[in-house]
matplotlib code that plots the C-alpha trace (Angstrom):
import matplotlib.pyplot as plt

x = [-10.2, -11.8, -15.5, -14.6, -17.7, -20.1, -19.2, -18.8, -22.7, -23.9, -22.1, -21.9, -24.3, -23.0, -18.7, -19.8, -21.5, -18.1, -15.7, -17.9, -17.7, -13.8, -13.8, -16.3, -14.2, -10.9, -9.2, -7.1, -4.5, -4.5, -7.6, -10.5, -11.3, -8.0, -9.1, -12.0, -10.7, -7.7, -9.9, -12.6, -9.9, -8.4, -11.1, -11.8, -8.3, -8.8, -5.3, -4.9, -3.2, -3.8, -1.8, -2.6, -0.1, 0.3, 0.6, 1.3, 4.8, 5.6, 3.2, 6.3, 8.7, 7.4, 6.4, 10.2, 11.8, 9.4, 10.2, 13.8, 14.7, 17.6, 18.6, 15.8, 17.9, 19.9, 17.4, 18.0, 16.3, 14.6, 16.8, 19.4, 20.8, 21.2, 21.9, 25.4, 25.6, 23.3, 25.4, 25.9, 22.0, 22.4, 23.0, 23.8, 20.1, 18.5, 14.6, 14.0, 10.7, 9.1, 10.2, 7.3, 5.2, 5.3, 8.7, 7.8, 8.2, 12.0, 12.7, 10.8, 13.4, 16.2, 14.5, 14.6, 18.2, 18.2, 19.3, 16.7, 16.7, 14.7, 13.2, 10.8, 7.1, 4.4, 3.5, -0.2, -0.5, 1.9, 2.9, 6.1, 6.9, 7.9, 10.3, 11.9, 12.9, 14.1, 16.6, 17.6, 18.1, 19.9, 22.3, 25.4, 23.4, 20.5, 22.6, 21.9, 18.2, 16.2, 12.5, 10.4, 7.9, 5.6, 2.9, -0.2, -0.6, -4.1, -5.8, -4.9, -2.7, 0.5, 1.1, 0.9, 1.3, 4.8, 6.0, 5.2, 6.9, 10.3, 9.9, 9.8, 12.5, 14.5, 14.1, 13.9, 12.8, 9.9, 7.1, 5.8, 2.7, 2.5, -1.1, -1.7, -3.7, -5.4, -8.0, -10.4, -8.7, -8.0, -5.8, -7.6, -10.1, -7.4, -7.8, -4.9, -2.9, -3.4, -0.9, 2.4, 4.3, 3.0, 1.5, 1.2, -1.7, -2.3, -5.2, -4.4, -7.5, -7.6, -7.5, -10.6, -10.4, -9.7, -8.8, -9.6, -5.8, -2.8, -3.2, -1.6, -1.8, 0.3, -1.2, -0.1, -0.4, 2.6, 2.1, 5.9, 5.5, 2.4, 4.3, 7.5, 5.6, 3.3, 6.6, 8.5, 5.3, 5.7, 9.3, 10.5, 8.6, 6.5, 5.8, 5.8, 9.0, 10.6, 12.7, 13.8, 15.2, 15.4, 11.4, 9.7, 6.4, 4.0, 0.8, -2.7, -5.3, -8.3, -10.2, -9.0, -9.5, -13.2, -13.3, -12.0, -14.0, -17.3, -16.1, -14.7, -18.3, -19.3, -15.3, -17.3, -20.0, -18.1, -15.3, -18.1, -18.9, -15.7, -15.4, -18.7, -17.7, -14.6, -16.3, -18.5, -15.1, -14.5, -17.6, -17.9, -14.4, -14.7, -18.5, -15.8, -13.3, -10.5, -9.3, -6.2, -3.5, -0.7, -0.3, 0.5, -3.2, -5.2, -5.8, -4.9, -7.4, -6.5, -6.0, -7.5, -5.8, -8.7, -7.0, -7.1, -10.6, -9.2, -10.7, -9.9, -8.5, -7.1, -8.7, -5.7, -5.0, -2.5, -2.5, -0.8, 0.4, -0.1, 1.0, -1.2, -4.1, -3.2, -2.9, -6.4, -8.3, -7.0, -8.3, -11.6, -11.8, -11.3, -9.0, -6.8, -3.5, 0.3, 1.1, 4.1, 5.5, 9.7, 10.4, 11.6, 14.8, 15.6, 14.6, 17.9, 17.3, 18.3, 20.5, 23.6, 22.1, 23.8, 20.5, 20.4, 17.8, 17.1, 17.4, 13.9, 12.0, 8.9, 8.7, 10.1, 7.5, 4.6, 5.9, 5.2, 1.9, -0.2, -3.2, -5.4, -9.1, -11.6, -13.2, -14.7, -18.2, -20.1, -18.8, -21.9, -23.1, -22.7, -19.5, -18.1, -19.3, -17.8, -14.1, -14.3, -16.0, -13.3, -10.8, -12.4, -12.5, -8.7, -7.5, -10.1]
y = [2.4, 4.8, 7.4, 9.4, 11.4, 8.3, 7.8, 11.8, 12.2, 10.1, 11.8, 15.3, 17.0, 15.0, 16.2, 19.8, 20.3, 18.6, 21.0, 24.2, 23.4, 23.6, 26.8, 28.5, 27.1, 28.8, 25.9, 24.2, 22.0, 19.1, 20.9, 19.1, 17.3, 15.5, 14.3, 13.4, 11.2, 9.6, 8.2, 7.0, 5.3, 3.8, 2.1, 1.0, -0.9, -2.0, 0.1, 2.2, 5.1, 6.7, 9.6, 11.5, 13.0, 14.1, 10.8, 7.3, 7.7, 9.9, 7.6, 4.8, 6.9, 8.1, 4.3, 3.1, 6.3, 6.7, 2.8, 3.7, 2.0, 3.8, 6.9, 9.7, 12.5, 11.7, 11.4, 11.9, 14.7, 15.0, 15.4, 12.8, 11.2, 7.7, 5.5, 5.9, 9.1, 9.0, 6.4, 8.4, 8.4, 4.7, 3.6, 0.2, -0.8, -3.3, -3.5, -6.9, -5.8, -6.8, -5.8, -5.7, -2.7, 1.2, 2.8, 4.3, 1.1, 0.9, 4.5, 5.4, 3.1, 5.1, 8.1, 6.6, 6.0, 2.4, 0.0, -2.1, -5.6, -7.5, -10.6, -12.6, -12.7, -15.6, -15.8, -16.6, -13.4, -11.5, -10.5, -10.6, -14.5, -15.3, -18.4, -15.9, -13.5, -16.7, -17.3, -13.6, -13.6, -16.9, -14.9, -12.9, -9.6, -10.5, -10.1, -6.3, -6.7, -5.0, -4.9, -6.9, -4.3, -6.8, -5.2, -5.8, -5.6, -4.9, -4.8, -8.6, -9.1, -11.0, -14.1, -12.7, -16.3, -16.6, -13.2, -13.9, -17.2, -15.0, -12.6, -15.9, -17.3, -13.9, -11.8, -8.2, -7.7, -4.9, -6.0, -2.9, -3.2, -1.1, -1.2, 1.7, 0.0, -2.2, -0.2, -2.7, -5.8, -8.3, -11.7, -13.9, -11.4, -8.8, -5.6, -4.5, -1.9, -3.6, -6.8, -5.1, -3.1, -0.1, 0.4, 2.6, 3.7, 6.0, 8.0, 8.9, 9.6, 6.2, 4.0, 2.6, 5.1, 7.8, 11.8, 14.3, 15.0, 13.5, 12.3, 9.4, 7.6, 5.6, 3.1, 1.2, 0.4, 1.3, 4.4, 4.9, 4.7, 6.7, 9.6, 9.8, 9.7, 12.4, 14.8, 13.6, 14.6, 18.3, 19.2, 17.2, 19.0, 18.1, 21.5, 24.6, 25.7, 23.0, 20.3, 17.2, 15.7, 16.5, 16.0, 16.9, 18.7, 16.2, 16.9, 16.2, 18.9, 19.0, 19.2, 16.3, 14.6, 15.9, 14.4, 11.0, 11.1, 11.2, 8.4, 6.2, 5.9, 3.8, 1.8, -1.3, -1.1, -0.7, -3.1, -5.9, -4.6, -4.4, -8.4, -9.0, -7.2, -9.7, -12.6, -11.2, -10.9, -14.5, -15.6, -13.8, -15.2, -18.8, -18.4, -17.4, -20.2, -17.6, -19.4, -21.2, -22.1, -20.4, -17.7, -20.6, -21.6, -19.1, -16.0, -16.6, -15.0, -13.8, -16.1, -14.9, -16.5, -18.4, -16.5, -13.1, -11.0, -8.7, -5.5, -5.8, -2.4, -4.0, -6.5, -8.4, -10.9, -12.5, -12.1, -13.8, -11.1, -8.5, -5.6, -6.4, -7.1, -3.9, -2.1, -3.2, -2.2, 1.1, 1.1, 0.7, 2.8, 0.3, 0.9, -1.5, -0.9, -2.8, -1.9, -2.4, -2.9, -2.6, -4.2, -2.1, -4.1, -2.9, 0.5, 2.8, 5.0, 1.3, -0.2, 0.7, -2.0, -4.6, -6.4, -7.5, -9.0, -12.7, -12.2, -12.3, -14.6, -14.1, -10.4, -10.1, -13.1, -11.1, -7.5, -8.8, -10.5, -8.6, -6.2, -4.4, -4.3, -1.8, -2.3, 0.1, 0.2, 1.8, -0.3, -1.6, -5.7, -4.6, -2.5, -5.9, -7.8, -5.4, -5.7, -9.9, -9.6, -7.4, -9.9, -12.7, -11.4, -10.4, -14.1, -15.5]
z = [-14.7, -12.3, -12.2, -9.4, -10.4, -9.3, -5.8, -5.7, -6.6, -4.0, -1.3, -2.8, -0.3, 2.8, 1.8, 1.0, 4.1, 5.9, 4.0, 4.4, 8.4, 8.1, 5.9, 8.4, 11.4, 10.0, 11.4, 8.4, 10.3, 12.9, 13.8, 15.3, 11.9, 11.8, 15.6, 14.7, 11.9, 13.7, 16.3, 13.8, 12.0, 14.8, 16.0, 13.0, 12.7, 16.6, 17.0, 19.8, 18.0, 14.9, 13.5, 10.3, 8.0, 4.8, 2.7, 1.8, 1.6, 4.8, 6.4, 5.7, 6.4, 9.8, 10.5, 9.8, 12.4, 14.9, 15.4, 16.1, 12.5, 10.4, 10.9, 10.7, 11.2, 7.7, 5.4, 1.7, 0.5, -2.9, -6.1, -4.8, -8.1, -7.1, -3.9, -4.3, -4.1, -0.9, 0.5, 3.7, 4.2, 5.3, 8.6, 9.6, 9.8, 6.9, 6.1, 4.1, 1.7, -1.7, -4.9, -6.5, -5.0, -5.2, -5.5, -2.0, 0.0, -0.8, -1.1, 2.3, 3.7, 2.5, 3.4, 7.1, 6.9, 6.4, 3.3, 1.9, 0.8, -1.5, -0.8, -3.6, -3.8, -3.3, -6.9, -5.9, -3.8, -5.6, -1.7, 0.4, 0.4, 4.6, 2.9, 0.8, 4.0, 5.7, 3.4, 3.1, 7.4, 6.7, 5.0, 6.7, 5.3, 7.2, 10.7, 9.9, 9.3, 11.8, 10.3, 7.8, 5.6, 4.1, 1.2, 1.4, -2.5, -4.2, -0.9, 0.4, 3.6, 3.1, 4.8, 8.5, 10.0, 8.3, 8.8, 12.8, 12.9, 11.5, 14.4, 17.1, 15.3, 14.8, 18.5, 17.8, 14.4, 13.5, 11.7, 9.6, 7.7, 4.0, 3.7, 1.7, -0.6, 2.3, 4.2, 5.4, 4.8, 7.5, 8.2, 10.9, 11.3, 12.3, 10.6, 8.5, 10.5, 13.7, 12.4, 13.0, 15.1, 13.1, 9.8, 6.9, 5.2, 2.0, 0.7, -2.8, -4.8, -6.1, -2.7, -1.9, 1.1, -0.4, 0.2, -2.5, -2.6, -0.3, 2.8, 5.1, 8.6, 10.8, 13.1, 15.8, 19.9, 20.9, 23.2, 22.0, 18.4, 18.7, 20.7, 18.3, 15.1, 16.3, 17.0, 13.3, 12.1, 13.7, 13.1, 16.4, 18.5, 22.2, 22.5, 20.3, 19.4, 21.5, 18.3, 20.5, 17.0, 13.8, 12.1, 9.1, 8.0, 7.8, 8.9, 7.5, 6.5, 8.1, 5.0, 4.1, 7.1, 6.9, 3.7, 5.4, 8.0, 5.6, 3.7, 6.7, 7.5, 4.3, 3.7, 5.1, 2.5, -0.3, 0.2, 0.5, -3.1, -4.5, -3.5, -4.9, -8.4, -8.0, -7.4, -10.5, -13.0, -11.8, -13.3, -16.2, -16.7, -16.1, -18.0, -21.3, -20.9, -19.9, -17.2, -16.6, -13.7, -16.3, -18.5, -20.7, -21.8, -20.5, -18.0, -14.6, -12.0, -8.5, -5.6, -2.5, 0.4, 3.1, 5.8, 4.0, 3.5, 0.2, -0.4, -4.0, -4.4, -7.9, -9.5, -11.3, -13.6, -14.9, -18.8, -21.7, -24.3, -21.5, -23.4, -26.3, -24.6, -22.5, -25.9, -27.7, -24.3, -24.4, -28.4, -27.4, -24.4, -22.0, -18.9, -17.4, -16.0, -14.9, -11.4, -11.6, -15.1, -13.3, -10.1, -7.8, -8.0, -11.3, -11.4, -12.4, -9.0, -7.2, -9.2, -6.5, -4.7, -7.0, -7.9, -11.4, -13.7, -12.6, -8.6, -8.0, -10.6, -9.2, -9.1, -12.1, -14.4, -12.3, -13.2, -17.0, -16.6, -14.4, -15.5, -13.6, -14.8, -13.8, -10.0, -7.9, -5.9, -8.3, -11.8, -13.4, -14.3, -17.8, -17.9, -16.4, -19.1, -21.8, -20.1, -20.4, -23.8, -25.6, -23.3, -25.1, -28.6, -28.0, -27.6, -29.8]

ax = plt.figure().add_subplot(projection="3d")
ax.plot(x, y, z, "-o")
ax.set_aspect("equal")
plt.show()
């Protein structure tokens, strides 16, 4: 699926000489590295805050408190059995979000204090469907809702239009981006991060802006936001041994952020070739008379909204036998992947929620279709042609 090794080589001298400066500057947290980074990457977003922490996950979490959403100083810690035994964790607060992503969009909400509830996917974009969460706050449980967390799944913004319309319609509601797997993307020419009230973004070695470990960032404008995620980051605190609240120990590395910081510099460059290897698959797809609008007769390749610019950090399909065709790759040394085979929905750690199969149709057909093919900047014309070829010779 991935050769970290290939990108690695061609930027080997350039991340050395980045991490030798932080070992010779003794300086190993929120140091000048990590300052450095944040206001690369907000600029970059077009935010006017950035704040770096130490992943995906808390970057959710600290996106959900530091805008005032559940109850940050309750949060579950790690171990807790099931949401009924952490029952007390939730406040009266209600974050409508996909069920079809990471476990970490729904459990960061928990962590925040806050109940989440599902709402049902575009089955196009495989994103956060805005009619879906208007029936939801039609509903006497959306009167509790207090922030949308749209997914901006594989790299492509959800439907930012629609989610905007719900906050005219609904005064007062959050918009929260997760774009952890959306660095680079854009709606309308707005960069991801800069859509929502604040935003979420992950660096897990295999996002297409990636750390060479963990690493997160919240974005946003708000001076507010900005402030109070900066002090959950730090333990609560404004000054040094000063805890206004109750926070958490969050804070990014500065090797990684020197890392970061090296490869912020060519994100642009290789997203444009992850959406020309895309365009590529498409091709070489249509070129074997794979393609189809159902899993029905054929595969089904992915829909790129006109509005959207993608950064493909999946390439997925939609694939008849998935699990077959998932197993006969992996025979001949061919990676492909099903993010995510369980909606989130129907994972045992949620089940207290009181969803069962059948609530979200769409989730649930996608969660047994989907496959994700090798992409990244540096996959070759030929190793393309070898993933559709095996493809083709498995339905043939």
């Amino acid at each position: 699926m991935l050769d970290f090794s290939r990108q690695y080589a061609t930027l080997r001298t350039e991340i050395l000489a980045a991490i030798t400066a932080v070992c010779d500057s003794q300086r190993f947290i929120l140091g000048p590295q990590v300052a450095a980074f944040e206001a690369a990457a907000a600029t970059a977003c077009t935010t006017s805050h950035s704040i770096g922490c130490a992943s995906g996950t808390d970057a959710l979490w600290l996106a959900l408190a530091a805008s005032g959403i559940g109850d940050s100083t309750a949060a579950p810690r790690s171990g807790a059995p099931s949401i009924a035994a952490s029952s007390r964790w939730m406040g009266p607060d209600a974050v409508v979000t996909t069920p079809f992503s990471f476990f970490s969009t729904a459990s960061s909400i928990l962590r925040a204090g806050a109940r989440p509830i599902f709402a049902d996917i575009d089955p196009r974009t495989f994103n956060l469907s805005p009619s879906s969460v208007a029936e939801v706050l039609a509903t006497p449980a959306g009167q509790s809702v207090k922030a949308i967390l749209p997914v901006h799944l594989y790299g492509q913004c959800a439907d930012w239009d629609g989610f905007e319309q719900l906050r005219r319609d609904h005064l007062g509601l959050f918009l929260i981006e997760d774009a952890a797997q959306a660095f680079g993307a854009s709606w309308n020419g707005k960069p991801a991060g800069s859509l929502g009230d604040a935003a979420a973004f992950s660096f897990y070695p295999t996002k297409n802006l990636a750390a060479m470990g963990d690493a997160g960032l919240v974005t946003t404008s708000s001076a507010e936001i900005a402030a109070h995620t900066r002090s959950l980051r730090g333990h609560g605190m404004t000054r040094r041994y000063y805890h206004d609240e109750i926070g958490w120990n969050s804070r990014m590395d500065d090797l990684q952020a020197a890392v970061l910081y090296v490869r912020l510099r060519y994100i642009a460059q290789w997203n444009q070739q992850r959406r020309t290897l895309a365009a590529r698959y498409d091709q070489l797809f249509r070129e074997a008379g794979l393609v189809a609008e159902s899993t029905v007769d054929g595969v089904v390749l992915p829909y790129t909204d006109p509005r959207a610019t993608p950064v493909f950090h999946q390439y997925v399909i939609r694939a008849p036998r998935r699990d077959a065709l998932h197993a006969r790759l992996a025979e001949q040394k061919i990676g492909s992947e099903v993010y995510y085979p369980v909606p989130i929905h129907l994972q045992d750690a949620m089940k207290d929620l009181g969803y069962k199969p059948g609530d979200f149709p769409e989730a649930e057909r996608a969660a047994a279709e989907v496959l994700a093919l090798p992409l990244y900047p540096e996959l070759r014309d030929d190793e393309q042609q070898s993933v559709v070829a095996a493809i083709r010779r498995f339905y043939a």
